[in-house]
C-alpha positions in Angstrom: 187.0 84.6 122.1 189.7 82.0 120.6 191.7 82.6 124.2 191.8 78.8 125.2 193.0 79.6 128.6 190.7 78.8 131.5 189.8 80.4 134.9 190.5 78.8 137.8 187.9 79.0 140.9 187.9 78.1 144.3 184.9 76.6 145.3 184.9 76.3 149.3 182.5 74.4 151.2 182.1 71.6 153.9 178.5 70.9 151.9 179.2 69.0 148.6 175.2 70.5 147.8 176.7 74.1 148.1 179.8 73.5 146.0 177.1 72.1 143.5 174.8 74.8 143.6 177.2 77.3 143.1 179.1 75.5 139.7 175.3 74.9 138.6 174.8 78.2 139.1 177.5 79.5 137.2 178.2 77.3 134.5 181.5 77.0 131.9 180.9 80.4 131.3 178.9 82.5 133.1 179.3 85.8 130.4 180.8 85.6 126.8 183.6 88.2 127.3 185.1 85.7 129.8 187.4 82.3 129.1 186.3 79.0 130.8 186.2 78.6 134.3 187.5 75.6 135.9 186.9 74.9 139.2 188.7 73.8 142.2 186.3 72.2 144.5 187.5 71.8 148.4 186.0 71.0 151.7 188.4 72.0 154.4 190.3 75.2 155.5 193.9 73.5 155.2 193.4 72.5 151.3 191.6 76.0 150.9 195.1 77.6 152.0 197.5 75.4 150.4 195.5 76.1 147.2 195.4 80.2 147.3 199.2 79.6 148.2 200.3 77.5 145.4 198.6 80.3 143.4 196.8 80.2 139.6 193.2 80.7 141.1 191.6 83.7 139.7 189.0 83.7 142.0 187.8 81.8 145.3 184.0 81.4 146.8 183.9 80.4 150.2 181.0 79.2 152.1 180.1 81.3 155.2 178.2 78.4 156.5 180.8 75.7 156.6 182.1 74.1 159.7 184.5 73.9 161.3 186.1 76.4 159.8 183.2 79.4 157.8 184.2 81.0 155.1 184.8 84.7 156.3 187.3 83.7 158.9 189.4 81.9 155.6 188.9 84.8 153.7 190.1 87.1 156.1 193.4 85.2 157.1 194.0 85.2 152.7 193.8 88.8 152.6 195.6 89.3 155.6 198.4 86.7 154.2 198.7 86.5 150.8 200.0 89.5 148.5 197.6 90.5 146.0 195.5 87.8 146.8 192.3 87.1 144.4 188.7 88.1 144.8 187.1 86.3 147.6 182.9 85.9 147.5 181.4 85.0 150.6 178.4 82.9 151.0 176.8 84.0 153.9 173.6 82.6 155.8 171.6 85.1 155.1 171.6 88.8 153.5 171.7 90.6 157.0 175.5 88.8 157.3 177.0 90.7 154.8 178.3 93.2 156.9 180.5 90.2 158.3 182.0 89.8 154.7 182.9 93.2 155.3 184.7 92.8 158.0 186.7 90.0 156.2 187.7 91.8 153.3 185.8 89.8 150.8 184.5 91.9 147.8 181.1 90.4 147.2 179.1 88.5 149.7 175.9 86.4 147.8 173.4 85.3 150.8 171.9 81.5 151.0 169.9 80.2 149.3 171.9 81.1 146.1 170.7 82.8 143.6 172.0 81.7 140.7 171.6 85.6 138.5 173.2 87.3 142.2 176.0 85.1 142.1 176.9 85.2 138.4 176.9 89.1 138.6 179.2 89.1 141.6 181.9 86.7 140.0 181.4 88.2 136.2 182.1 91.8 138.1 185.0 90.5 139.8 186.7 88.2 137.1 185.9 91.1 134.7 189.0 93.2 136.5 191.6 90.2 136.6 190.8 89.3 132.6 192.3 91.8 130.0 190.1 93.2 127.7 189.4 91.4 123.9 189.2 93.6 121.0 
């Protein structure tokens, strides 16, 4: 792909280890049909908002687990408040949660400990529809 344009991701979490995990577990590119990402790397709720707002992120992962403010609850208020807001994963604390990521409107939910195959599939799905297609 000679599109030199990168994608930017949200990586939320109060745990520097979990925003690690998850850009370790994704990579530069996490599938060939898909330009760079780049990630945005936060640990509180207010830079979280102020980031989706100023818009340019493709796509945001938020940690379910972080305190004081978990990842669902953010994810929620950004669907609720921004207009055609990105994909939202959530992290939750274990698989039984991911009826709570339901609840807050995020489209994937990847449990802990993060599997690093799960959690590419879930992000290559979702950037997949925000990335035209290369011929």
């Amino acid at each position: 792909m000679s599109d030199t344009t990168s994608l930017k991701v949200l990586v939320y979490s109060d745990d520097v280890n979990t925003r690690q995990q998850v850009i370790s577990a994704l990579g530069r590119r996490p599938h060939p049909d898909l330009p760079e990402l780049e990630y945005v790397e936060v640990a509180t709720e207010p830079v979280v908002l102020q980031q989706m707002d100023a818009g340019g992120i493709a796509l945001a992962i938020l940690d379910g687990e972080a305190v004081p403010a978990g990842g669902m609850g953010i994810a929620k208020q950004l669907k609720d408040e921004i207009f055609r807001c990105p994909p939202v994963v959530v992290l939750t604390g274990r698989p039984q949660d991911a009826w709570l990521a339901t609840w807050s409107r995020a489209e994937a939910a990847v449990p802990h400990p993060i599997d690093p195959l799960h959690l590419a599939e879930s992000v290559v799905s979702l950037l997949r529809s925000r990335v035209p297609a290369t011929s």
